[in-house]
N, C-alpha and C positions, 0 to 999 in steps of 0.2 A: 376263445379270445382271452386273453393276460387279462388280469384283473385290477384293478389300481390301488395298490398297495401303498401304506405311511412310508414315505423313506425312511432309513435309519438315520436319528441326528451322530454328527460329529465334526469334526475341527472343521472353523468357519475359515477358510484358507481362502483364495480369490482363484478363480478362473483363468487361464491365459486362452483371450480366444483361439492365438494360433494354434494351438494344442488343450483341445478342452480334455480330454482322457489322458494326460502323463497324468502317473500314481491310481488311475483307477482302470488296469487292466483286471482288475477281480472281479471287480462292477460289472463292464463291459462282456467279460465272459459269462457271467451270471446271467445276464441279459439276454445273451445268445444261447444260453442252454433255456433262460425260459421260452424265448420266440419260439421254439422248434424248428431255427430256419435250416439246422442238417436237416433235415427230413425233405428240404424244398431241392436240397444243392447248394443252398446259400453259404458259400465260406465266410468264414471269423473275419475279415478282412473287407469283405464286402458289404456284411453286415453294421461293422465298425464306419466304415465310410457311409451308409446311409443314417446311422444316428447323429453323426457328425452334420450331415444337412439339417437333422430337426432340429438341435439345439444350435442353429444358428441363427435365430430370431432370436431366440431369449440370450448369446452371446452380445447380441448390438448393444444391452444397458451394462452399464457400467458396473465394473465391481461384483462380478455375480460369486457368491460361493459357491463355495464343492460342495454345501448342504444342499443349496439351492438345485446345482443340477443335479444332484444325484435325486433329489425329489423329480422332480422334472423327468429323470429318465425313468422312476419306475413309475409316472403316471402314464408311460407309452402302452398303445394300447400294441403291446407288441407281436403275437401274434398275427394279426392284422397286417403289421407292416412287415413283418416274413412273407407274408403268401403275395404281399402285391412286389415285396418285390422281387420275387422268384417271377411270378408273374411277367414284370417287367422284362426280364432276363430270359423269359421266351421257353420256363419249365413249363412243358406241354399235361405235367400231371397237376400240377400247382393251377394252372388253367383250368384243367378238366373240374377239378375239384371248385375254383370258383365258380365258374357255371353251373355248377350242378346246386352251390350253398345260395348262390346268390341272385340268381334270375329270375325266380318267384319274386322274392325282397323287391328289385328294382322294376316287378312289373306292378305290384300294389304302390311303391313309392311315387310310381309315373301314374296311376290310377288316382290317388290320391291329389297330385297336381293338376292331373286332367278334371278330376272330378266325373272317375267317369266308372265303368268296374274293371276289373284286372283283368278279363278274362278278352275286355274289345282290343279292336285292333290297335284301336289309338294310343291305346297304353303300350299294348307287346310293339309294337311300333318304334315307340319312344324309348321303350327302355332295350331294345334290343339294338337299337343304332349306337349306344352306347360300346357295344364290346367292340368294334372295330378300332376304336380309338381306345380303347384299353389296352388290346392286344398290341397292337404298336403296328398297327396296317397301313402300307406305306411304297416310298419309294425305298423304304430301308425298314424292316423289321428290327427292333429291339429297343433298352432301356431308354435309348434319345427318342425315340417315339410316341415310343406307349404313354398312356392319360398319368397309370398309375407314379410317373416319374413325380410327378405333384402332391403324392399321399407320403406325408409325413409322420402320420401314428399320432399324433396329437388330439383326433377324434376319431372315433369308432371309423372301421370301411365303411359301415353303412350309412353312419352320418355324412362321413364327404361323399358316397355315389349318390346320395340322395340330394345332394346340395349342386353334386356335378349337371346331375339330372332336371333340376330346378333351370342351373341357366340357361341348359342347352333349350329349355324351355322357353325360357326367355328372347334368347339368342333370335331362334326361329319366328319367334311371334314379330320382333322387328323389324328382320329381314323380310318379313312378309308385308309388315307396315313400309318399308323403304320402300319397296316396289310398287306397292298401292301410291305412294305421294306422288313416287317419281313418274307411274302413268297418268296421275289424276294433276300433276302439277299446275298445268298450264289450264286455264279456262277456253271455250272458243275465241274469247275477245282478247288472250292473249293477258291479264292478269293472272297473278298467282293466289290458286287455294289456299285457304289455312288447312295444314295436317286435319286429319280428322284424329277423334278421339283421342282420351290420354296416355299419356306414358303409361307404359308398363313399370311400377313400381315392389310387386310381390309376386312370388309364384304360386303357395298357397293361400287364399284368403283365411283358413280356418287353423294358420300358424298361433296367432294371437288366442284363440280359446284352448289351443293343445298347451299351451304354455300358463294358461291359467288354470287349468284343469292339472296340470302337474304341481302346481304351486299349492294349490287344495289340498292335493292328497299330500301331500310331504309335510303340509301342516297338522292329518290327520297324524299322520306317522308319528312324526315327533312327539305329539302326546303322550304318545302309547312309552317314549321311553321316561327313566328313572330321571332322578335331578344329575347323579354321577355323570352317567352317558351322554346328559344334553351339555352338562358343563366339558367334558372331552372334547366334542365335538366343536363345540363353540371357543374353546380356545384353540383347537387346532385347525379350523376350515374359515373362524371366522376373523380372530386374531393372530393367526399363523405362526403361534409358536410352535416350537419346536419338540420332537416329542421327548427330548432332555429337559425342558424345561416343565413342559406336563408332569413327566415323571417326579421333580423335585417337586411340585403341585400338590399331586396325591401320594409323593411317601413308594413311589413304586419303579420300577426298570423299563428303561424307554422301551425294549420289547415286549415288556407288558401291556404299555398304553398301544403301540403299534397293535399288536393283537384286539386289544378290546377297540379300538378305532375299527379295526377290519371290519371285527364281527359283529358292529353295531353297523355299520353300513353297508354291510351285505343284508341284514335285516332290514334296513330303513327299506332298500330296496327292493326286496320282495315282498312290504307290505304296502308301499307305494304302488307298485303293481297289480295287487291282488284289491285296493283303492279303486283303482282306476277301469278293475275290468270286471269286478262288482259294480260299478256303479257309488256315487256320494249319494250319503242320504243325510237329509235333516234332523235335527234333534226329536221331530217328532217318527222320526223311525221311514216319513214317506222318500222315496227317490228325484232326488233334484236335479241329477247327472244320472243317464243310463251308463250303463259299461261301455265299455270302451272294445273294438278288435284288439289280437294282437298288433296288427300292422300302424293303428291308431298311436296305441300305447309306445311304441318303438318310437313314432313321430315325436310323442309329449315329451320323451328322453332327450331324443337329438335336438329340438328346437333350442330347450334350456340348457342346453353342455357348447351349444355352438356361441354367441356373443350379447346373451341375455343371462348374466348368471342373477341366481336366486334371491329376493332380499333376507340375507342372514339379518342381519340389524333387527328384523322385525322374529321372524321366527327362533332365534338364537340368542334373546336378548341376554345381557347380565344379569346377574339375580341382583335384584331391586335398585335396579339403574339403567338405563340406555345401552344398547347394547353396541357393538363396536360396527365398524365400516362393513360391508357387507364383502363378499369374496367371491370362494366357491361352494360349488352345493356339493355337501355329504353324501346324495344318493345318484 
């Protein structure tokens, strides 16, 4: 999976949405040598047309720069979005290859919504109903089809099959409530029942603790780094300068800061990690949180990258003052 790299800052030009990539066919190429999508069959071309879909939400606000999207595009998770959509386009290896990376994955993710273990039926059940509508099974096989026309790289595959997998959970729980009303509707006497039970409002109950449990450990993280690295950070993730403007900061070359940005959050997140699946322990050395599984710890990721980001404000503050609006999270 492409990594999310600082974009390079430069001229603050404006967007034209009808044409978001005139002057940035170097970009664009870049991008497509990083996805690996030759390797799927994916042409330049077709490629280009699917990026063009993701940065069309962030086209709707007004005024966007060329810093803005070129940031934007190298936070794609791009790789991910080559193989779904080779996928889409009905590559039978690109196929073989998802199945094989990802079927374990959406049978713990469906295990974890059931509450139940990976190995029952309920789960391989659930997550295996999935690939029909992925594969674009149909009265027409291909990209109008298939699920993956809706994965836009803006969060991990795994985050959106496990989100797909939530509703489809959903979905089912009510249709199976609409048919309960619609048989139980009527009383003998000809009055109508009130629905039973409530709406369905979440699909994992134990969302909320994986998201606090992440928030924990990235405050353990954070400790561990220098004052330099957290002030990097905190002007770049939590006041969104720019890494031109950093670099005038500290005296240094915006590919300097780009670099030490990198490799301070590839740290943050492998020690987040190794947080979370050790277990948090208290100041007095005992265990307050056991460890975490892998498939746990994947959750704690995906929940806080999806529409709960992190409070920088508190973990990222100024040095001795309030710290700025909160954003996105470093790890």
């Amino acid at each position: 999976m492409a990594e999310n790299t600082p974009a390079q800052g430069g001229k603050r030009t404006t967007v034209d949405p009808a044409h978001p990539f005139d002057g940035c066919a170097s970009v664009v190429q870049l991008l497509y040598s990083q996805s690996k999508a030759s390797h799927w069959g994916v042409s330049l071309s077709c490629f280009t047309a699917v990026l063009e879909k993701s940065v069309k939400k962030l086209l709707t606000s007004s005024s966007v720069t060329r810093e803005k999207l070129e940031e934007f595009l190298g936070a794609l998770h791009l790789e991910d979005l080559a193989l779904a959509t080779a996928c889409a386009q009905g590559c039978e290896a690109a196929w073989e290859h998802f199945v094989a990376t990802y079927r374990s994955y959406l049978r713990s993710a469906a295990a974890a919504i059931l509450r139940c273990n990976s190995s029952s039926a309920e789960a391989c059940e659930l997550a295996d109903s999935l690939f029909s509508e992925l594969y674009g099974l149909g009265q027409q096989k291909g990209p109008e089809r298939s699920l993956f026309r809706y994965f836009h790289g803006r969060s991990s595959l795994k985050t959106w099959l496990r989100a797909v997998l939530a509703q489809r959970h959903i979905d089912s729980i009510r249709a199976g409530r609409r048919f309960e009303e619609l048989a139980e509707d009527d009383a003998p006497d000809g009055t109508k029942r009130a629905p039973s039970g409530p709406q369905i409002q979440i699909a994992d109950p134990h969302r909320r603790r994986y998201m606090d449990l992440f928030t924990r450990a990235l405050s353990l993280a954070l400790e561990r780094l220098d004052a330099q690295e957290k002030e990097r950070l905190r002007l770049y993730y939590a006041e969104e300068k720019t890494l031109a403007e950093i670099g005038r900061l500290f005296g240094e070359h915006e590919s300097s800061v780009s670099r030490h940005i990198e490799r301070v959050r590839r740290a943050l997140r492998e020690s987040v990690e190794d947080f979370l699946r050790r277990g948090i322990f208290s100041a007095n050395g005992s265990a307050t949180q056991p460890g975490l599984s892998e498939a746990e710890i994947s959750l704690c990721f995906e929940y806080c990258a999806e529409n709960s980001p992190v409070d920088l404000d508190r973990l990222l503050p100024r040095p001795n003052s309030p710290g700025s609006a909160s954003r996105k999270s470093p790890a």
